[in-house]
Structure formats: C-alpha cells, structure tokens
VOBA-1610 file (N, C-alpha, C; in pm, whole numbers, padded with zeros to 5 digits, always signed):
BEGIN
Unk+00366-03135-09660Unk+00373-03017-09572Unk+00278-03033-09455Unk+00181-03112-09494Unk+00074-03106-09342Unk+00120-03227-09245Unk+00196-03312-09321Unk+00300-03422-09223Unk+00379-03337-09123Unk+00414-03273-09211Unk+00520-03174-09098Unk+00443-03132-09025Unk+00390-03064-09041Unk+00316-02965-08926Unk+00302-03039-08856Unk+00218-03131-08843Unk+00150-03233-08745Unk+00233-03306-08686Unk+00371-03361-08735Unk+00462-03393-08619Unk+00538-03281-08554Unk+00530-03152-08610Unk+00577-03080-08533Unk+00462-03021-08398Unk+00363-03018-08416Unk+00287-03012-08319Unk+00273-03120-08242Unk+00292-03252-08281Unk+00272-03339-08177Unk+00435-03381-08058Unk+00534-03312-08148Unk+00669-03253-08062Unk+00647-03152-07946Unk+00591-03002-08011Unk+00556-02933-07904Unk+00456-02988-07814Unk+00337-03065-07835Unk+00255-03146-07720Unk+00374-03246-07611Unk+00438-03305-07659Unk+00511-03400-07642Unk+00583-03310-07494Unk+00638-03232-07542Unk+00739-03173-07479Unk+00711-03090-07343Unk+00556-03023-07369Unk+00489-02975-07287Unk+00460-03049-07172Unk+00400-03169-07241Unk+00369-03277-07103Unk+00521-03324-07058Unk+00607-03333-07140Unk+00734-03360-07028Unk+00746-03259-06927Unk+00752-03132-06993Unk+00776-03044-06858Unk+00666-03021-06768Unk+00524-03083-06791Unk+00435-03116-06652Unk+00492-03184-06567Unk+00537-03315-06665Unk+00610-03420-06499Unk+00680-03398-06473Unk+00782-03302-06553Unk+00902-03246-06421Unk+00886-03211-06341Unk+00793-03142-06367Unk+00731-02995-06240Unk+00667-03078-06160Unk+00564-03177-06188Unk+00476-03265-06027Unk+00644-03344-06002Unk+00722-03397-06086Unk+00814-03477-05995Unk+00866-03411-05925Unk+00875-03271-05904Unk+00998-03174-05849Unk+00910-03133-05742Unk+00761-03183-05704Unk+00719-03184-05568Unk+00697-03012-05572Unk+00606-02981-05417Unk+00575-02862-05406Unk+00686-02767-05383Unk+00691-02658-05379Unk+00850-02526-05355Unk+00821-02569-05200Unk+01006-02484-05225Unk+01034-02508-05044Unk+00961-02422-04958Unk+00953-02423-04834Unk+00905-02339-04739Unk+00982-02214-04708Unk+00990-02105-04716Unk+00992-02037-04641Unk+01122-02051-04540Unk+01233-01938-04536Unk+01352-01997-04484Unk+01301-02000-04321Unk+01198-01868-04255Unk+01202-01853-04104Unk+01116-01946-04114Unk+01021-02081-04219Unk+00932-02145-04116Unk+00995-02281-04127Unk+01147-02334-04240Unk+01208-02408-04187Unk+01272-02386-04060Unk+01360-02253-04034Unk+01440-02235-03886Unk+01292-02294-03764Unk+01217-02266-03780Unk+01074-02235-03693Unk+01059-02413-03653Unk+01059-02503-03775Unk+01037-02634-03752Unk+01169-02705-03744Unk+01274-02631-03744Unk+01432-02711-03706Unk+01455-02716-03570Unk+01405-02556-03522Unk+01388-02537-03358Unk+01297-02612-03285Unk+01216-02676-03329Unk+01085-02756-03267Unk+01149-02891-03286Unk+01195-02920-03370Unk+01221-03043-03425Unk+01338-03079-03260Unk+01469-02951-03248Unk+01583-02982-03151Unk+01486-02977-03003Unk+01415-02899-03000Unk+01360-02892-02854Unk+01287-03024-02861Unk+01217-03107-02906Unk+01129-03212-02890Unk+01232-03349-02878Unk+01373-03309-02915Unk+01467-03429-02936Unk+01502-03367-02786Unk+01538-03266-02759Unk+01586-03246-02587Unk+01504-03304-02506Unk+01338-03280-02506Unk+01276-03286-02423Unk+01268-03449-02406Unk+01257-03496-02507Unk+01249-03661-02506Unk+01413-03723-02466Unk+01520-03629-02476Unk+01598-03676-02385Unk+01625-03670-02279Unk+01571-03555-02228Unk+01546-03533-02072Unk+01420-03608-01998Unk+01367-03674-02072Unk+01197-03727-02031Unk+01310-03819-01983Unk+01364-03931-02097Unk+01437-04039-02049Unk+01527-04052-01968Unk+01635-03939-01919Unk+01711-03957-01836Unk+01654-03963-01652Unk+01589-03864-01680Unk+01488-03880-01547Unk+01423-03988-01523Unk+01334-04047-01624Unk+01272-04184-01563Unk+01375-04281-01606Unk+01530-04310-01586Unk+01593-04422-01595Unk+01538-04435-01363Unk+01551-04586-01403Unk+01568-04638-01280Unk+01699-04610-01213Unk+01690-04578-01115Unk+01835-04569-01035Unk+01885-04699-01006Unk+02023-04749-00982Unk+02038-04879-00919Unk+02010-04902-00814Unk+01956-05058-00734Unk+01935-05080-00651Unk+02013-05185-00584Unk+02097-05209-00597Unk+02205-05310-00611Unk+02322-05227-00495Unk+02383-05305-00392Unk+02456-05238-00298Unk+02567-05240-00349Unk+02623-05225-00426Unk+02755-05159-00493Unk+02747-05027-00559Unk+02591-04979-00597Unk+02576-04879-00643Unk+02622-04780-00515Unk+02700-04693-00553Unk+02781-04570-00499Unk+02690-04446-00538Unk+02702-04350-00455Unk+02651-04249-00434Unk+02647-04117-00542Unk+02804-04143-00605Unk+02870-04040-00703Unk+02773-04117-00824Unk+02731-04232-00841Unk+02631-04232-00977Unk+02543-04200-00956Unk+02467-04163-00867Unk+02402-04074-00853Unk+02396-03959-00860Unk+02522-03891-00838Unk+02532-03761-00850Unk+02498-03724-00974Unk+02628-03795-01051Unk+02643-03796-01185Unk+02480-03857-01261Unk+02465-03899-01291Unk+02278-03879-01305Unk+02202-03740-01278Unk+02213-03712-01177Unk+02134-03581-01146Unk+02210-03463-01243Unk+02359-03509-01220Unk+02432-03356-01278Unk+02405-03341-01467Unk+02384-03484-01502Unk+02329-03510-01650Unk+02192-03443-01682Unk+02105-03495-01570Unk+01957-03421-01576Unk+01953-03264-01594Unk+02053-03221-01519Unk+02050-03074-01515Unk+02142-03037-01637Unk+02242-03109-01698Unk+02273-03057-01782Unk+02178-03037-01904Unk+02084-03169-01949Unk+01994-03131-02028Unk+01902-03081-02004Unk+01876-03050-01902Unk+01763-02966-01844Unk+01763-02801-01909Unk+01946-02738-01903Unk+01959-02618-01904Unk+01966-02638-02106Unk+01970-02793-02132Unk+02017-02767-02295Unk+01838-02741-02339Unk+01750-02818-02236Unk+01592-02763-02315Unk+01577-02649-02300Unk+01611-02537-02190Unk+01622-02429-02192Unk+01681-02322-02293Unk+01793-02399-02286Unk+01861-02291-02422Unk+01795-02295-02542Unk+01730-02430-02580Unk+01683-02483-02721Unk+01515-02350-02693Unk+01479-02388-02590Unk+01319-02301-02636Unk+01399-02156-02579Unk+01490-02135-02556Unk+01489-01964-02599Unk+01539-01909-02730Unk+01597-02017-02802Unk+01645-01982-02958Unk+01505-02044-03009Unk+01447-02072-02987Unk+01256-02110-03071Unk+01187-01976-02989Unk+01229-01964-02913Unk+01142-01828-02860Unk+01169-01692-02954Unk+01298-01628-02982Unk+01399-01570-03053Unk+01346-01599-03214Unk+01337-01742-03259Unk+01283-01717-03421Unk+01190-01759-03414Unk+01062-01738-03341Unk+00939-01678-03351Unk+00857-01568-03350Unk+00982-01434-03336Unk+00989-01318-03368Unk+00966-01263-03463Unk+01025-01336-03588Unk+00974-01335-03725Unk+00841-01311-03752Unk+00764-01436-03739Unk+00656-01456-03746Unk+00555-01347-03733Unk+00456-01326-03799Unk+00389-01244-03806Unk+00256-01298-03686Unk+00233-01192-03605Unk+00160-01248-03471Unk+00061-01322-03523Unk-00038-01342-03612Unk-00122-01433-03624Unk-00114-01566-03655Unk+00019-01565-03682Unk+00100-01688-03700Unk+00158-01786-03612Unk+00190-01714-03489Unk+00254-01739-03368Unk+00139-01810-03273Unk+00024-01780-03287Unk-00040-01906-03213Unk-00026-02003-03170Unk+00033-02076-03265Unk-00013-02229-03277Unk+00182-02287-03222Unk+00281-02208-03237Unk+00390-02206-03204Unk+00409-02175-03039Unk+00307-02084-03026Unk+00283-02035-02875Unk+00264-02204-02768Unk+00137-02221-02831Unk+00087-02326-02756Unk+00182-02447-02776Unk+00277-02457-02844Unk+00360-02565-02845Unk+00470-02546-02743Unk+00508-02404-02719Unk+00622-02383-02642Unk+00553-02368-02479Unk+00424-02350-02476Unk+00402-02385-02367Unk+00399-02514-02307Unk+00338-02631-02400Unk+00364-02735-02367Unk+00501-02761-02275Unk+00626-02710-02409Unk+00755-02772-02407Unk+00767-02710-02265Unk+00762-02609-02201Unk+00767-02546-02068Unk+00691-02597-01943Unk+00579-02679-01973Unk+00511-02781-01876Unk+00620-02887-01843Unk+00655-02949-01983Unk+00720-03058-01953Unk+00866-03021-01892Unk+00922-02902-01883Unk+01046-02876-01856Unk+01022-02843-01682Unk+00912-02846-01659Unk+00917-02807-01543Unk+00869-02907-01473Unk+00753-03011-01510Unk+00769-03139-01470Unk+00909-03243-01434Unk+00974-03244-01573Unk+01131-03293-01527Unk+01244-03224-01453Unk+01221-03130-01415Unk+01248-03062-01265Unk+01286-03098-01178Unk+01097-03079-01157Unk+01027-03121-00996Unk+01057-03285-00974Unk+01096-03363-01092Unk+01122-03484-01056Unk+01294-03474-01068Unk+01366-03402-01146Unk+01514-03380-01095Unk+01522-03361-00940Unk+01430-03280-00867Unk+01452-03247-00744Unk+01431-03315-00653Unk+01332-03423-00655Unk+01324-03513-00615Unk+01437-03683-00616Unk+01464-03678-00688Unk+01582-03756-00678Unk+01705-03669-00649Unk+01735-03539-00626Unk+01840-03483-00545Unk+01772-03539-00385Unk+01684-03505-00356Unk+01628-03512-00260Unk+01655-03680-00174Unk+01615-03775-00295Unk+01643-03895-00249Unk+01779-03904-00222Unk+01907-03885-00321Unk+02031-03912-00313Unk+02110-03815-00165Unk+02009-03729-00148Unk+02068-03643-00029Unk+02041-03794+00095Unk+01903-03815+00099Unk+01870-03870+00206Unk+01970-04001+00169Unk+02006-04080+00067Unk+02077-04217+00097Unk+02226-04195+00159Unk+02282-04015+00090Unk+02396-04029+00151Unk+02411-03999+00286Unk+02264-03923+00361Unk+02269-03949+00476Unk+02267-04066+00577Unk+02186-04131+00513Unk+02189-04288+00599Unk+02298-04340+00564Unk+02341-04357+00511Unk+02533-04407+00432Unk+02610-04354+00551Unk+02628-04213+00623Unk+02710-04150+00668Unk+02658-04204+00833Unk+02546-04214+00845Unk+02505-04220+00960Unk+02540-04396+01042Unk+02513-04480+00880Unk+02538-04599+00915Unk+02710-04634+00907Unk+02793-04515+00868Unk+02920-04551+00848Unk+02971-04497+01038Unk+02915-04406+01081Unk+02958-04379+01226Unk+02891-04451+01294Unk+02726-04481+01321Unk+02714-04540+01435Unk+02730-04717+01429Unk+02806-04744+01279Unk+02821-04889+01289Unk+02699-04988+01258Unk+02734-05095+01224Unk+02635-05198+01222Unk+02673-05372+01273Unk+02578-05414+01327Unk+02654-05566+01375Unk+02632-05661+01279Unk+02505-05616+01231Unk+02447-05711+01125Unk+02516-05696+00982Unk+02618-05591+00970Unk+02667-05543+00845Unk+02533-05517+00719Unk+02468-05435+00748Unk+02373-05420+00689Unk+02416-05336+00539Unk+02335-05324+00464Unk+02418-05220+00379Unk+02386-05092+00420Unk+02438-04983+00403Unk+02410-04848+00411Unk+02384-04719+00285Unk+02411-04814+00145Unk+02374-04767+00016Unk+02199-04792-00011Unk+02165-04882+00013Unk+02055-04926-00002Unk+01940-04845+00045Unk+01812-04869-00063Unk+01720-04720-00079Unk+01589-04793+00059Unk+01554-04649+00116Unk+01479-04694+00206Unk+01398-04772+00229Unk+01321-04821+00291Unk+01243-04905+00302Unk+01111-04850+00315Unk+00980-04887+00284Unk+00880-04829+00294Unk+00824-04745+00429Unk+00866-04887+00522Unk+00847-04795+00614Unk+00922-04707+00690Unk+01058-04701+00649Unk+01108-04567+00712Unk+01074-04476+00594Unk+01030-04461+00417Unk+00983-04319+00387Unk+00854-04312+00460Unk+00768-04407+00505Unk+00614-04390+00571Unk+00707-04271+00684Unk+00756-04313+00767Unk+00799-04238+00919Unk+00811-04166+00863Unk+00921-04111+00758Unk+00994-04009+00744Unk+00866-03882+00671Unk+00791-03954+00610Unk+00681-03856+00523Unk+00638-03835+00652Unk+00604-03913+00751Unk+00513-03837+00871Unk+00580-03778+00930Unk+00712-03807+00951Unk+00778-03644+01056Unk+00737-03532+00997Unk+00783-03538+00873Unk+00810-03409+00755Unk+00670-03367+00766Unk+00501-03428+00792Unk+00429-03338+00785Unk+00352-03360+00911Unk+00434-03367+01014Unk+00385-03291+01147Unk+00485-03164+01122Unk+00617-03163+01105Unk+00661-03047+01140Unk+00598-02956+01064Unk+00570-02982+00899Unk+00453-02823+00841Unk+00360-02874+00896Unk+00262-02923+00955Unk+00162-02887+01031Unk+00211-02809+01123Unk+00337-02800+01257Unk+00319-02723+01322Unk+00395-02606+01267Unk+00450-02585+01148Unk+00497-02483+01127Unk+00394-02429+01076Unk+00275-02464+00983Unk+00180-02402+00963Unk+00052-02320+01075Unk+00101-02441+01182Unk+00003-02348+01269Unk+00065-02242+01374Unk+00219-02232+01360Unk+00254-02109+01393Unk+00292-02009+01311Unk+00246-02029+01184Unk+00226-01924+01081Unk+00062-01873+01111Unk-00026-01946+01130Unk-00127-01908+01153Unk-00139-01847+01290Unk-00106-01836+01355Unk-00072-01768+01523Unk-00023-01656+01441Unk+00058-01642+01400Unk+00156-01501+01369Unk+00053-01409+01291Unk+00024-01472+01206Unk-00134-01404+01092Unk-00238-01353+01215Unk-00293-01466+01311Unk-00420-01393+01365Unk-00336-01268+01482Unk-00158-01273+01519Unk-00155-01156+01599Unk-00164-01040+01499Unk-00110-01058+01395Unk-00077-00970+01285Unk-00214-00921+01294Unk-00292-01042+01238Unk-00409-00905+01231Unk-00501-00859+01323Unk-00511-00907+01441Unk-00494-00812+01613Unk-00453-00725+01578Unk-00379-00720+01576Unk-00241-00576+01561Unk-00315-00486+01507Unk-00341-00518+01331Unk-00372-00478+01232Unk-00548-00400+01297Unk-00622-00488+01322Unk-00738-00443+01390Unk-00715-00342+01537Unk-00658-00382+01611Unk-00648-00215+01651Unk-00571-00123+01644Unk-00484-00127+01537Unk-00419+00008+01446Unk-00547+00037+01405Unk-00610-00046+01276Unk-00737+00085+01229Unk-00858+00152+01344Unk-00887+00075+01454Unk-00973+00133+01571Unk-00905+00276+01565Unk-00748+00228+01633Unk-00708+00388+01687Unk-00699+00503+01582Unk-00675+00425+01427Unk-00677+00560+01337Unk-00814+00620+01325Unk-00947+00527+01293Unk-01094+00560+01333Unk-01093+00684+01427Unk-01010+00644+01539Unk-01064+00723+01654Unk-01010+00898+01625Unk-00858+00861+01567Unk-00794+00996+01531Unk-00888+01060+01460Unk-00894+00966+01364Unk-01007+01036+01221Unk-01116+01139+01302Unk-01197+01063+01380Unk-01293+01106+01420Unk-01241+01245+01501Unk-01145+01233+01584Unk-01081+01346+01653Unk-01050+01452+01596Unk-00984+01434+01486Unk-00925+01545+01389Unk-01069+01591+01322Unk-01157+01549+01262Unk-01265+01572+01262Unk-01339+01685+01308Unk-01361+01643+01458Unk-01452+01741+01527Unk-01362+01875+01552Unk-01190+01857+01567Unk-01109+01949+01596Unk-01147+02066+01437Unk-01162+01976+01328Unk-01153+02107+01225Unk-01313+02163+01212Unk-01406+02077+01301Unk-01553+02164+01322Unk-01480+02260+01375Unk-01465+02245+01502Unk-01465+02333+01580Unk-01370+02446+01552Unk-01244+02483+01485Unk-01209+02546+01413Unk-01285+02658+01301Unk-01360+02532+01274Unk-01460+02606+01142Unk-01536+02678+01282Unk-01598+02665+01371Unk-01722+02732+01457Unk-01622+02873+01494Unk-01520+02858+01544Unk-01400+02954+01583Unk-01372+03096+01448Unk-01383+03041+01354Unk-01369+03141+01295Unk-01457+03217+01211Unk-01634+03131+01274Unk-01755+03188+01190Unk-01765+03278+01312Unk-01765+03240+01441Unk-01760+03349+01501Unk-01680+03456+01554Unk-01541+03453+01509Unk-01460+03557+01430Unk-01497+03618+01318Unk-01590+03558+01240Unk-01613+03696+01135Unk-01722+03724+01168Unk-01854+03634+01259Unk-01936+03756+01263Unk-01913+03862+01397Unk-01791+03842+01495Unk-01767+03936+01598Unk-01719+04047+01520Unk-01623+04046+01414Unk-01589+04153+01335Unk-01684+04223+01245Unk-01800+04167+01201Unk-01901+04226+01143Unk-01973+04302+01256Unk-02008+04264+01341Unk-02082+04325+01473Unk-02015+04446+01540Unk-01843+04467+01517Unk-01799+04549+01570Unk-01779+04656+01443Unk-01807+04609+01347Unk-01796+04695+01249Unk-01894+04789+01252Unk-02028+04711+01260Unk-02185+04790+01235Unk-02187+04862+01370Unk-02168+04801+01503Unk-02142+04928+01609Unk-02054+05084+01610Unk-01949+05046+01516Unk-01849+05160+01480Unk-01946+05276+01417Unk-01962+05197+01282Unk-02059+05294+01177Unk-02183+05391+01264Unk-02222+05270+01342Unk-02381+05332+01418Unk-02295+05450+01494Unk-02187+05441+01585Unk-02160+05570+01654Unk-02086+05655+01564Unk-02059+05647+01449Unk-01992+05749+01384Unk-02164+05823+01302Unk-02296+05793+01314Unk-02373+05863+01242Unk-02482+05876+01373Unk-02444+05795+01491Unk-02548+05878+01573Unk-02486+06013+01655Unk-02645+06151+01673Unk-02571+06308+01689Unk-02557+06245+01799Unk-02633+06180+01934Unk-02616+06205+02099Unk-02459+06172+02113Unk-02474+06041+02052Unk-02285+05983+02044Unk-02175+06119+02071Unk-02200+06173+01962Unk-02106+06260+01901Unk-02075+06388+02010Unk-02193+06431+02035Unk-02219+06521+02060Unk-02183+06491+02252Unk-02163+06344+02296Unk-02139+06357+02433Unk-01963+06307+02419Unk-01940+06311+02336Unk-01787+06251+02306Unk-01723+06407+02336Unk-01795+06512+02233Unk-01768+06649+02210Unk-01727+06694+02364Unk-01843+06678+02437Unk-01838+06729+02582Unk-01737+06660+02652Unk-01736+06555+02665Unk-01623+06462+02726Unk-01506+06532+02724Unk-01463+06569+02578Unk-01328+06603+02547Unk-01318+06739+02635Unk-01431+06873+02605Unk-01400+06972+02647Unk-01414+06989+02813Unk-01447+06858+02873Unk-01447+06823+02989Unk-01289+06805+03087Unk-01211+06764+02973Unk-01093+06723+03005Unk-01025+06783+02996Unk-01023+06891+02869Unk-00922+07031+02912Unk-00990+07164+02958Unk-01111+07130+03031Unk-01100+07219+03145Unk-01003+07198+03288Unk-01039+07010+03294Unk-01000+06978+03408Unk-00823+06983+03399Unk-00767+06973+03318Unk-00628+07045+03240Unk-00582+07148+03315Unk-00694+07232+03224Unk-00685+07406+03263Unk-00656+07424+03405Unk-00786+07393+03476Unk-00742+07401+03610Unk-00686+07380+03718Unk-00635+07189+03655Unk-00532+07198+03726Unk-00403+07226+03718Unk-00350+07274+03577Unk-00222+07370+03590Unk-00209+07464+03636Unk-00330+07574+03620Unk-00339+07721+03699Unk-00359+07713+03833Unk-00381+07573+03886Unk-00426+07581+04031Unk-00532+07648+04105Unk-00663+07691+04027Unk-00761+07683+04073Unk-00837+07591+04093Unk-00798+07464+04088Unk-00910+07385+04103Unk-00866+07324+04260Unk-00833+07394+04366Unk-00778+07366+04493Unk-00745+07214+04535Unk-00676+07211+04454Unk-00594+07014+04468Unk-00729+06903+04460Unk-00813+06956+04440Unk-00952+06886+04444Unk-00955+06743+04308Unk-00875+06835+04222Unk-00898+06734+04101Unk-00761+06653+04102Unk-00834+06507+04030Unk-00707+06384+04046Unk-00653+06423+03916Unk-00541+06465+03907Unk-00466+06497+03793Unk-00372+06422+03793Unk-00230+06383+03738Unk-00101+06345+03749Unk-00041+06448+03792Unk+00081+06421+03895Unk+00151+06530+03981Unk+00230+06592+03857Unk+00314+06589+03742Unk+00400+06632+03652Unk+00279+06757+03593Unk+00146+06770+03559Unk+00068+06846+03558Unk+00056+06949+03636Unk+00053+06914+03768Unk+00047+07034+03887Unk+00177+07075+03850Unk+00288+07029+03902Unk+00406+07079+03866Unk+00453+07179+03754Unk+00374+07147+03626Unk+00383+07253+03537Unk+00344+07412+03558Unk+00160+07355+03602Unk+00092+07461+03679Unk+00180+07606+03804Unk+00268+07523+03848Unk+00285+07546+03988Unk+00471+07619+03918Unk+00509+07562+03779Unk+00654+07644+03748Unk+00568+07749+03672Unk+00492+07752+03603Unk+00447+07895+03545Unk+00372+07994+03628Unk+00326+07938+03744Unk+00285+08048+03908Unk+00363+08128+03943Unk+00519+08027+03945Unk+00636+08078+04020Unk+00692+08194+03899
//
C-alpha cells in the first residue's frame, strides 16, 4: 500500500511538471488586440516610408534616350506613395485613440518622426518636378531654336548653366525682396502718420470734452446763482414793497389814460385811449 501511494504521488509530480513546460513552451499571452492593430499600423507606415525613401533617391537616367514621360512617371509614383504614407499615418493616427493618453507618448513621437520624413520626401518630390519641368524646357527650346552640333536636348544641365540659373533665380528674390521691403517701409510711413493724426484727434476730442465739461459747470453754477437771487428777492421787504408800487404805478397810469385826464401827456398804446375816449362818448 505505501508502493502505491508513492507512485501515485510521483505521477501527480510527474504531471505537474509536464504542465509547467507546456505553459513556458506556450511562451508569454498575446498582446492586447488595440496594441497589436497599434504595431501592425507602425509596422505598414515604416514599410511605406522606406518605400517612398527609395523611390525618391533612385537616380534618374542620364543617358539621352531617357524621355521625359519617365520622368513623369517617377514623380507620379512618388506622389502616389507619398499620399499611401499619408493614408497609412491617418489610420495609426485613428487607432491611437484607443490608447489611454499616457500611453500615447511614445506612439506620438513616432508619428512625428514618420511626418518629418513625409515631408522631407516631398520637398525632394518637388524638386525633381522642378528639375523635370526645367529639362522639358530645354528639350522644347532646343527642339525650336535647333541645333548644328545636334546636341542632345534630354540631357541634365550642366553645372554651369544650374550655377547661372541659381544666380538669376536669386537676383530676382533679391529684387523682389527689396521691393517687398520698399512696400513695408511705405506701409509703415503710412502706418506712422495714421497714428500722428489719430494722436492729434485724440488730443482734440480731448480738450473738446474739457471744455464741454467747463460749459456745463458753468451752467449749473449760473442756475444756482439765479436761483439764490430769486429766493433773496422773494424775502427781501424793499424788493417787494417797490414791485408793490410799480404795479400801482401802472394802473394809475391806466386809469388816466382811459378817462383822459392825463392830457395826452402819458405814452400809453393808442387802443387804450380809444377805449377811454368810447366810454367819454
């Protein structure tokens, strides 16, 4: 009986450690479904970008059979993967949404990279538009004004016509820059005496609302002054008392000259005498 036991325990040992090495053979659990999408999207943008790195720095041909349209076709390739790195980091932009912001760091700074480099292979797409513009111009130019020497007219410039040509190109922004700078210093002429003349308004409007203000302090104290003169003759007696006489001054001079004793002596209005002179009659 203790045989048994003991191979039966050394079964359950047995068995235990098998299912350890299953478990280390079966490797760590998977990731996380948004941080596989997260590294599938990095994984396609880094295969774009390295295919767009390469199509841009292929050498162009230099060989005078090379035609103009492979060139095109080159550039129109560049831009096609150009717009496919684009699409790729806005679906990595899109499932990094997921992500919980403290997470997104380190995804951040990768997609900025990928956006350096997308804009580097650009500025060099544009530049070889730039070149293929200028060969099909000399192509066109050498197909009308002819050649004796039968020169080629595909063929990429020569140093020293890009030397000339870089120096036309920056005299003309030099002088376009310095009639941008003419336009700036009238502008701000201009600009400098617009604010003089508003200064000056300022200042004008200014003294106009003193003087306003002075206009109507002495409007209220002329109305205070005519006030306190009122009051003073309504409580002084001489006032009163020669106002009194005044009045009974005036319909005497009334009196007499309607009854016509006052022998035409007094300046009355004639419609007065006239009254005088129908109650005589």
């Amino acid at each position: 009986q203790a045989s048994r036991s003991c191979v039966s325990s050394r079964r359950r040992h047995k068995s235990g450690a098998d299912r350890l090495t299953a478990s280390q053979r079966c490797g760590p659990r998977p990731a996380a479904p948004a941080a596989m999408d997260l590294e599938a999207q990095n994984c396609a943008v880094e295969r774009a970008i390295a295919e767009l790195q390469a199509a841009v720095l292929s050498k162009d041909s230099k060989s005078k059979s090379a035609a103009a349209n492979d060139r095109q076709q080159q550039i129109a390739n560049c831009e096609r993967l150009a717009q496919r790195v684009k699409n790729a980091l806005e679906s990595y932009k899109l499932e990094l949404r997921v992500l919980p912001k403290e997470q997104q760091a380190e995804h951040q700074h990768k997609i900025r990279g990928f956006e350096d480099a997308l804009r580097q292979a650009r500025t060099q797409i544009d530049w070889k538009r730039l070149d293929a513009e200028h060969v099909a111009a000399s192509a066109a130019a050498g197909a009308v004004g002819g050649s004796s020497l039968g020169a080629p007219d595909c063929e990429a410039p020569t140093l020293e016509q890009a030397v000339a040509t870089a120096d036309r190109i920056q005299n003309e922004s030099k002088a376009s820059v310095q009639r941008s700078m003419g336009m700036v210093l009238q502008a701000e002429q201009v600009g400098i005496a617009t604010l003089q003349k508003m200064h000056e308004q300022d200042e004008q409007m200014a003294r106009i609302g003193e003087e306003v203000e002075d206009i109507k302090a002495n409007i209220a104290r002329s109305r205070k002054l005519v006030g306190q003169i009122a009051r003073g003759a309504a409580r002084d007696r001489c006032i009163q008392m020669l106002c009194a006489l005044i009045a009974i001054s005036i319909m005497v001079m009334i009196t007499l000259a309607v009854t016509g004793k006052d022998g035409g002596e007094l300046n009355v209005p004639d419609p007065v005498r006239q009254v005088g002179s129908n109650n005589g009659g």
